[in-house]
N, C-alpha and C positions, 0 to 999 in steps of 0.2 A: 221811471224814477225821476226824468228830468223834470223840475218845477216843485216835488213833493218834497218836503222836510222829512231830514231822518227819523226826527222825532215820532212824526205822524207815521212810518212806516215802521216804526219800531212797535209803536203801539198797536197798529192792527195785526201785525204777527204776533205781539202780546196775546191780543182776544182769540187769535186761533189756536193758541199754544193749551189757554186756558181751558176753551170751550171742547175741542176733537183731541190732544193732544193726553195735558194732567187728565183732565175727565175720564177718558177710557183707561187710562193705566190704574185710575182708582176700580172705575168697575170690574175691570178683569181677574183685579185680584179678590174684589169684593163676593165673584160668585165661587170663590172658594168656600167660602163660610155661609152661603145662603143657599135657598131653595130658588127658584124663578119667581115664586110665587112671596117669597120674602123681600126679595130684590124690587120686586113692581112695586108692594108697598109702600117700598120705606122711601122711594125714588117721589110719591107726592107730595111731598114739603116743598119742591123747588119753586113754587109761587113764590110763598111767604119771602122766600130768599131774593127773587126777581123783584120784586117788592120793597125788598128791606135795602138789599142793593143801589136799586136806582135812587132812592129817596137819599143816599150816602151820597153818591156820586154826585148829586145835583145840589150835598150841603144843603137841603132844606130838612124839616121836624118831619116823622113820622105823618104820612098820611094815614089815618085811621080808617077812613073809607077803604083805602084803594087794600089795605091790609086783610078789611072783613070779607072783599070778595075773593080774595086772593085764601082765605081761609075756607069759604062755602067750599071752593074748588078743592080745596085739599079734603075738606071732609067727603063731598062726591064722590075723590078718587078712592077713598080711605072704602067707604061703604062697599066700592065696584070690587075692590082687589082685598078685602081683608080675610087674611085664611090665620090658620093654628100657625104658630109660631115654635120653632126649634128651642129647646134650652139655651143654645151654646151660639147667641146671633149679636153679642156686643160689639164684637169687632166689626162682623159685615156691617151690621148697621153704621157703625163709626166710617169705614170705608165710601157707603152708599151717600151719607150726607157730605162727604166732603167731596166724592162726582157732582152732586148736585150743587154745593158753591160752586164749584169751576166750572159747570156750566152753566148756572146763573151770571156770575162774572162775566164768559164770554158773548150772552145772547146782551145781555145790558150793557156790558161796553162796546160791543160795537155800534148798538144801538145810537148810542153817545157819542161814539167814534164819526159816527155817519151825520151826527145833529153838530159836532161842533169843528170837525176836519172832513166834512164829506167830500168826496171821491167819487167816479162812476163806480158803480156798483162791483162790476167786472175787475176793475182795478184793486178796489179794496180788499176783494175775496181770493184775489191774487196771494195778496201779501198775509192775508189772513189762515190760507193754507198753506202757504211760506212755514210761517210759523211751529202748525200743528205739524208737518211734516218733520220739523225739527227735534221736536217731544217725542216723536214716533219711532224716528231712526235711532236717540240714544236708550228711550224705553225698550226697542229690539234688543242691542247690544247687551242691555242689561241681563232683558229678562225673556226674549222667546226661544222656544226649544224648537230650534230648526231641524230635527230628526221629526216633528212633526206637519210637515210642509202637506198641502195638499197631495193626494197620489191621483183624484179621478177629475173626468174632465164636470161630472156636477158639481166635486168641490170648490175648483177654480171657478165657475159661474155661479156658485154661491158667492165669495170668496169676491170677484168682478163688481157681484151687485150691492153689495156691504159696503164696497170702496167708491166705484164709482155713484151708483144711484142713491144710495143711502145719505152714506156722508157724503159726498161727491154733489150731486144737484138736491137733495135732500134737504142739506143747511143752507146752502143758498138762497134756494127757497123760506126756506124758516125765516135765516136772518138776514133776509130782503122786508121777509112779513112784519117781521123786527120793528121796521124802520118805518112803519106805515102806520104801526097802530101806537096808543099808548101805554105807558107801564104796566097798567092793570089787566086790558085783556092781553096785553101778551105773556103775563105772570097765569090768569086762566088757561091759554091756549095750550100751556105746556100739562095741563091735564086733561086737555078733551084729547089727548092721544092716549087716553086710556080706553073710554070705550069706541074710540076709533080703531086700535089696534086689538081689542077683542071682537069687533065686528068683522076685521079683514081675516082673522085667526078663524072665526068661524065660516066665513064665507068660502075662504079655500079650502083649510083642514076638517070643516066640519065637526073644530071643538066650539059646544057647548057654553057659554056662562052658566053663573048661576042668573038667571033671569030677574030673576023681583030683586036683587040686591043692585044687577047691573041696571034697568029701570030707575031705579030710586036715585042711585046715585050720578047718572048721567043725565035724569032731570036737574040734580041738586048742583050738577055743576052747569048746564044750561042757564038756570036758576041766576048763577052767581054773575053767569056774564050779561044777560038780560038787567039784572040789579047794579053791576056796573054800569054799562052803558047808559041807564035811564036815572040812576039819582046818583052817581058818584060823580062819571065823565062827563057829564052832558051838561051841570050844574057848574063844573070849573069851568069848562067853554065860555058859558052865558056869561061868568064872573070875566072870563078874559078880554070877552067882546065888550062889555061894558067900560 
């Protein structure tokens, strides 16, 4: 802490509170009301948001560019995971989109965090899971039913690897990746874990996609980062070097 402003440490326990902490207590309750397969859907809007986000935070006009590719993505992930929809899905939905602001809020403000208070890495994710741990512990007291605790030794290393490996070196990873690329592919990236995560589903469980739908739309979001990269990003660069 010695050297760091409270401020700055206040605010990257912010970005963890928002990103690991609100974020999952929205989704947890959100799959009360959804299928799994409702949930993946409606969770592909968080580009547009990473997107709409960052352009707030840095106070400049809507980039229309960085929005269209940030939309190709959404429609990729839309194509990969679109199934039949339940009557009664207002509210998960309503749930699902506000996980997905607060973890847009948190991958973009740290981003932010890291561009205008940067820190070693290691130090920032300190206080960043400071944070989240905070939301966690009063979210427990709220709302978990501890008659339901793990009883076997695979739940607790399910359980181990959700905590540590997942969220644990997991976001680390992410929101290090964060800090390396621009708005736009990192507003993509958070949809190429769609047919990444049905690739590893299939690789282990040996479930299925549906193939010509999953193809299409993990080209189309391919597509989107390719089209960022070559006429959105790469044309701001030339304008900045100039």
């Amino acid at each position: 802490m010695k050297g760091i402003r409270l401020k700055v440490i206040l605010l990257y326990m912010g970005v963890g509170a928002c990103q690991l902490g609100i974020m999952y207590l929205f989704v947890f309750h959100a799959y009360n009301y959804l299928t799994v397969a409702e949930f993946l859907l409606f969770t592909v809007l968080t580009p547009l948001y990473v997107t709409l986000i960052y352009d707030l935070l840095e106070r400049q006009r809507l980039r229309w560019g960085y929005a269209f590719s940030a939309l190709l993505a959404v429609l990729g992930a839309a194509i990969i995971r679109y199934d039949h929809l339940s009557d009664d899905f207002w509210l998960g939905l309503l749930l699902v989109q506000l996980a997905n602001i607060f973890f847009a809020i948190g991958q973009v403000g740290y981003k932010r965090l890291m561009e205008m208070h940067p820190l070693p890495q290691h130090h920032a994710f300190s206080w960043f899971y400071i944070g989240a741990v905070v939301v966690v512990l009063v979210g427990s007291l709220c709302f978990a039913d501890w008659q339901k605790m793990p009883t076997t030794s695979l739940q607790w290393g399910v359980l181990l690897w959700l905590g540590i490996g997942a969220s644990g070196i997991g976001y680390f990873m992410w929101n290090y990746g964060a800090t390396q690329v621009d708005a736009g592919t990192l507003a993509i990236m958070n949809n190429m874990m769609v047919p990444a995560g049905l690739l590893v589903n299939f690789s282990i469980w040996q479930q299925h996609p549906n193939w010509p739908s999953f193809i299409i739309g993990a080209s189309l979001i391919v597509a989107s980062l390719w089209f960022h990269r070559r006429w959105i990003h790469q044309p701001v660069l030339q304008k900045a070097d100039d």
